[in-house]
LOTI-462948 format. One line per 10 residues: their letters; for each residue x, y, z of N, C-alpha, C. Coordinates in nm, 2 decimals. Layout:
// LOTI-462948
A	X Y Z X Y Z X Y Z; ... .
This chain:
// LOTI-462948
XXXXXXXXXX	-1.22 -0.77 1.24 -1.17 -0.81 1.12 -1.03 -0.85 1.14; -0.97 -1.00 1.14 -0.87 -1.02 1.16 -0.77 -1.05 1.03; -0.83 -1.10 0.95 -0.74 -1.14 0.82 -0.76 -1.05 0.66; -0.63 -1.05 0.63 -0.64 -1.01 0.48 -0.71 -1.09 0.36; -0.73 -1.03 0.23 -0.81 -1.09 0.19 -0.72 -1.17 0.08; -0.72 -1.27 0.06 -0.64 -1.34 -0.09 -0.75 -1.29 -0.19; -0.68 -1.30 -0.33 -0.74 -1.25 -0.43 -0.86 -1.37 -0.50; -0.82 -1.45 -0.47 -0.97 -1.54 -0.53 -1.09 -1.48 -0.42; -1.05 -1.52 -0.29 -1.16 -1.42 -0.20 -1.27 -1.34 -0.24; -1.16 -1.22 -0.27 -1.19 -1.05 -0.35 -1.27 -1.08 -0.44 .
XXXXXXXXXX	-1.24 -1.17 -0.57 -1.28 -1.14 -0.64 -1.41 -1.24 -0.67; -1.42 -1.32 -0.58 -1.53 -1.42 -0.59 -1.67 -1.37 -0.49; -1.63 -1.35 -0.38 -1.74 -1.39 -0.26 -1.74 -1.26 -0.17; -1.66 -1.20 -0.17 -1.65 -1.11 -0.08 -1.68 -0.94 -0.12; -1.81 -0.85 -0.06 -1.81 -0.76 -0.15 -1.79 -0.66 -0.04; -1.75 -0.52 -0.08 -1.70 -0.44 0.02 -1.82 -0.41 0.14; -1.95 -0.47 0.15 -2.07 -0.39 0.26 -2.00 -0.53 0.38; -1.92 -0.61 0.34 -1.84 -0.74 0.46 -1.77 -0.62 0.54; -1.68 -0.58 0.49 -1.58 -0.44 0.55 -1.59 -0.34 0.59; -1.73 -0.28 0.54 -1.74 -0.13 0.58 -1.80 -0.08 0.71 .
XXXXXXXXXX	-1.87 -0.14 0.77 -1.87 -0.10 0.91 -1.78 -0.10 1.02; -1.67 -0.22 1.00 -1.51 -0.25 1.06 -1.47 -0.13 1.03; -1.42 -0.09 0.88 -1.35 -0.02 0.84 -1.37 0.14 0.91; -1.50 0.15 0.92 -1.58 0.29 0.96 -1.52 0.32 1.10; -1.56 0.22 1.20 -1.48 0.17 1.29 -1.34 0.19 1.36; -1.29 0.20 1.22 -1.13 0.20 1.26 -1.10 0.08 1.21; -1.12 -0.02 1.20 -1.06 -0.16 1.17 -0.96 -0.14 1.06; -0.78 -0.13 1.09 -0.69 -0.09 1.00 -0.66 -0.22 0.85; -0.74 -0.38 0.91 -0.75 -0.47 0.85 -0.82 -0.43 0.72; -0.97 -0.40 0.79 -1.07 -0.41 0.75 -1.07 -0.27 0.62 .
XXXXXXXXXX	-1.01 -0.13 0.66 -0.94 -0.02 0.55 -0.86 -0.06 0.47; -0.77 -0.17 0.53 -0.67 -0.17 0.37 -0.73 -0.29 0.27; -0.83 -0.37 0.32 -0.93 -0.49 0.21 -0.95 -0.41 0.12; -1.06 -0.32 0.21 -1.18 -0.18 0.15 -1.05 -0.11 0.01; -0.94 -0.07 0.07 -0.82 0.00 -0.06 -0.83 -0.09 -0.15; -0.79 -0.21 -0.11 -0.75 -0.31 -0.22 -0.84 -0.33 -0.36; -0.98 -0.35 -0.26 -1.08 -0.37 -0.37 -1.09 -0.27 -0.45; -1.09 -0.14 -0.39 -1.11 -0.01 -0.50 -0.97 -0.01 -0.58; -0.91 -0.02 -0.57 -0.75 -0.03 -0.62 -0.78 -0.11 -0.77; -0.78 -0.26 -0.75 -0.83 -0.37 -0.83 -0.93 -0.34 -0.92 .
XXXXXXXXXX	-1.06 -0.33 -0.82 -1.17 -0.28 -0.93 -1.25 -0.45 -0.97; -1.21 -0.50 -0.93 -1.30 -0.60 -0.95 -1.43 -0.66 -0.91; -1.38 -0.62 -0.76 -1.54 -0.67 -0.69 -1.61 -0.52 -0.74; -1.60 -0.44 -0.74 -1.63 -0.27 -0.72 -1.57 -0.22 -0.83; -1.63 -0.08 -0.91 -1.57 -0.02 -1.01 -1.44 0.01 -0.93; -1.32 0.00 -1.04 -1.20 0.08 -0.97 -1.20 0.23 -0.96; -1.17 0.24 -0.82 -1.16 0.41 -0.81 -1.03 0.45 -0.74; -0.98 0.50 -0.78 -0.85 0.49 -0.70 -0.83 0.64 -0.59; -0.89 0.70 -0.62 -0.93 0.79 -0.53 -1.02 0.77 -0.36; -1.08 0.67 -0.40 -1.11 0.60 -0.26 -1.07 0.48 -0.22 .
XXXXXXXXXX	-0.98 0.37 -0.32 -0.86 0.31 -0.23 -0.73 0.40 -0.20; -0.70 0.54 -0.21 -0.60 0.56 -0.15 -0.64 0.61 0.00; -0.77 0.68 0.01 -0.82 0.72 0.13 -0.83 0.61 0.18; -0.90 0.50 0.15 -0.87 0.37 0.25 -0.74 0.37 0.32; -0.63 0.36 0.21 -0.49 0.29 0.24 -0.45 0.40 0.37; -0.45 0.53 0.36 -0.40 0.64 0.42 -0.47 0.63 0.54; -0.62 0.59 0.58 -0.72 0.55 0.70 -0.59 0.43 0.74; -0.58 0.34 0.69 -0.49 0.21 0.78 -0.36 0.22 0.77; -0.27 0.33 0.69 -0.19 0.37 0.73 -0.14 0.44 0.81; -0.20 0.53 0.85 -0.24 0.64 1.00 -0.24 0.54 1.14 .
XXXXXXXXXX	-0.27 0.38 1.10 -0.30 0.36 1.23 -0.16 0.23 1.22; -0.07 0.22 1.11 0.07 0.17 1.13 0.03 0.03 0.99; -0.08 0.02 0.94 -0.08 -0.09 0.84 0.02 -0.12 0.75; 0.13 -0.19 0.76 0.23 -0.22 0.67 0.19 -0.24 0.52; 0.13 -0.34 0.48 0.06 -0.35 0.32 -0.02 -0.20 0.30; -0.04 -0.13 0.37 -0.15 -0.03 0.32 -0.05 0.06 0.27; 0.08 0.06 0.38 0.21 0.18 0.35 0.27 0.15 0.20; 0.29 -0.01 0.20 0.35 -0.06 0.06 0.24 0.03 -0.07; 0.11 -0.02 -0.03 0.05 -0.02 -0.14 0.03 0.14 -0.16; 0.04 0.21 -0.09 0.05 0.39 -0.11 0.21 0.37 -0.19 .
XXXXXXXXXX	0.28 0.37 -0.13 0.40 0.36 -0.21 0.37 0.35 -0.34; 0.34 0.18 -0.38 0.36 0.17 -0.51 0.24 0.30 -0.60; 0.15 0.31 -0.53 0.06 0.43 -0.57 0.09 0.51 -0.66; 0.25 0.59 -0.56 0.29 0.71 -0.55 0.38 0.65 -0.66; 0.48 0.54 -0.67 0.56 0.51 -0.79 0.47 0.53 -0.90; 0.37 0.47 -0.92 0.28 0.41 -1.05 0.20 0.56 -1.10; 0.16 0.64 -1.00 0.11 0.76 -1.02 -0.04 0.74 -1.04; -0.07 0.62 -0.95 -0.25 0.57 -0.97 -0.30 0.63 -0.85; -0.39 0.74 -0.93 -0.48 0.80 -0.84 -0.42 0.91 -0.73; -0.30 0.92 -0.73 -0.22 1.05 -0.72 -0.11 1.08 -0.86 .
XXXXXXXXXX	-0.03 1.20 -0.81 0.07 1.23 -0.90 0.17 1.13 -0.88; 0.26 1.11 -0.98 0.37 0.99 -0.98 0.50 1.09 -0.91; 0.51 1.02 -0.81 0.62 1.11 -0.72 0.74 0.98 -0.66; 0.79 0.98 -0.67 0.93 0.90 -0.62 0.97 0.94 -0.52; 0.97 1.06 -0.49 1.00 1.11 -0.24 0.93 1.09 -0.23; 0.78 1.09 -0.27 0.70 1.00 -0.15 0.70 0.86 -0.16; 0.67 0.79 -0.31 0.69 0.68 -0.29 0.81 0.58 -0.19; 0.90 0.63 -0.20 1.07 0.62 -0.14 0.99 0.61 0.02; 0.94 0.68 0.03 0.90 0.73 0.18 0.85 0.63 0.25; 0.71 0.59 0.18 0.60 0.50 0.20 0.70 0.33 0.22 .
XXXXXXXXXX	0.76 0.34 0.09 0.79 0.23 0.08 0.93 0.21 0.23; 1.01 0.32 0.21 1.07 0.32 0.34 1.00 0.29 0.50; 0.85 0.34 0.53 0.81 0.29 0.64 0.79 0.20 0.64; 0.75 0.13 0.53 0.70 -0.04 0.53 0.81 -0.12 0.54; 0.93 -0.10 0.46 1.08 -0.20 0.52 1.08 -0.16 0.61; 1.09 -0.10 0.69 1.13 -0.06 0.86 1.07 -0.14 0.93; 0.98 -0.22 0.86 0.86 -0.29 0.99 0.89 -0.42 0.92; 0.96 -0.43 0.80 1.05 -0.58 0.72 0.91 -0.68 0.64; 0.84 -0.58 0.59 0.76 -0.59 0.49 0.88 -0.63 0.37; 0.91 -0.75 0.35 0.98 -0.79 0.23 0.99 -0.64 0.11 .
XXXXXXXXXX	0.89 -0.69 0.07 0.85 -0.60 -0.09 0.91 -0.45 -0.12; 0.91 -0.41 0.08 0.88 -0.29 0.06 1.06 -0.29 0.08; 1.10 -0.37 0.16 1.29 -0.32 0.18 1.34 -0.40 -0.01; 1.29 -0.43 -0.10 1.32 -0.50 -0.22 1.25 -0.30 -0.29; 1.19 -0.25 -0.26 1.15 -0.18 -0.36 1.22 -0.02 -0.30; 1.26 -0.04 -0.17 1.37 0.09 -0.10 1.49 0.08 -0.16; 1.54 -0.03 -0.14 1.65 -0.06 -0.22 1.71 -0.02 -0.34; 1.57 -0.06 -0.42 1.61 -0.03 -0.56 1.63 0.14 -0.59; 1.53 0.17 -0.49 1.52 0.35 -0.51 1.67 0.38 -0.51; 1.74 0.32 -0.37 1.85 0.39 -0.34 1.96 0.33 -0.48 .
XXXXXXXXXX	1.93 0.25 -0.50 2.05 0.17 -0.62 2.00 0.32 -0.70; 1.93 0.31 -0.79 1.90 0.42 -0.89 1.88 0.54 -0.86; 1.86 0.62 -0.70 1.87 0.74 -0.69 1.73 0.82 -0.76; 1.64 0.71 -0.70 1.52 0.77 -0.75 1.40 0.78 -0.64; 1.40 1.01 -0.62 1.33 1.01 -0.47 1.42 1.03 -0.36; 1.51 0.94 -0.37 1.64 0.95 -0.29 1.76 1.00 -0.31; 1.87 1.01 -0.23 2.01 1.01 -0.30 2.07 0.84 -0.32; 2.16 0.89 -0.40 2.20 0.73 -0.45 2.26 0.70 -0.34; 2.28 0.58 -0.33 2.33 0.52 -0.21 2.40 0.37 -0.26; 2.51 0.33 -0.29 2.49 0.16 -0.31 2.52 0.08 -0.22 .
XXXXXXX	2.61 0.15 -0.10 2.55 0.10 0.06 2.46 0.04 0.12; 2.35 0.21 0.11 2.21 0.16 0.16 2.17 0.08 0.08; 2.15 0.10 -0.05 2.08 -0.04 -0.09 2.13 -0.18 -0.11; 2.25 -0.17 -0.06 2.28 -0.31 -0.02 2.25 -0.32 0.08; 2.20 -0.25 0.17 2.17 -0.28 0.28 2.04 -0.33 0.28; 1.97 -0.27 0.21 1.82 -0.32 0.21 1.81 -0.48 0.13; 1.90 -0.49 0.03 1.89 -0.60 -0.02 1.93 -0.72 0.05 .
C-alpha cells in the first residue's frame, strides 16, 4: 500500500476489506486509511475506538498523519479522554517530522499554555 487515501476515494469506492490484510501486515499506510475510515464513519460505522488502535498500529511504526490525527484525538476527546499533554505530545512528534498542521497546532499549545508550559518563544518558533 503506497498512497493515502483523499476523501472522495473513502467515501465513494474504497471499503476497508482493500486495507485490511496490508494493514494486518504491518502496512503503516495501509493502518492509518483503516483509522481514518473508522474515525469518519462513512465508508464504515464510526468507531472511534478502532480508528485509534489503527492510528497507534502506524504510529508505533513512525506514521506522521496517524501521530497528527491521535493528537487531534486526544484534543477533541474522540474516543479517548480529552487530554491536552498528550495531545501536545502527539502533535509535537508530528512537527518534528514538519507535518505542517501538526507544528501550526504545537504552537498554538505553547501560545496558550495548554498541556504545555507557556512559551511565546517556542511557539514562535513553531509558527
Amino acid at each position: 500500500m503506497d498512497q493515502f487515501l483523499t476523501s472522495e476515494a473513502m467515501e465513494t469506492v474504497i471499503r476497508p476489506e482493500h486495507f485490511l490484510q496490508e494493514a494486518n501486515q504491518g502496512d503503516a499506510i495501509a493502518q492509518y486509511n483503516l483509522g481514518l475510515m473508522y474515525r469518519r464513519g462513512k465508508v464504515v460505522p464510526r468507531d472511534l475506538s478502532i480508528a485509534i488502535s489503527w492510528f497507534l498500529k502506524a504510529a508505533d511504526q513512525g506514521n506522521t498523519r496517524s501521530e497528527f490525527c491521535i493528537g487531534v484525538m486526544h484534543y477533541l476527546g474522540e474516543g479517548v479522554p480529552q487530554n491536552d499533554s498528550k495531545a501536545a505530545e502527539w502533535f509535537l512528534k508530528a512537527a518534528n517530522k514538519g507535518y505542517a498542521d501538526a507544528q501550526k497546532n504545537i504552537a498554538a499549545h505553547y501560545l496558550e499554555g495548554r498541556g504545555v508550559p507557556q512559551s511565546y518563544a517556542t511557539a514562535m518558533d513553531w509558527y
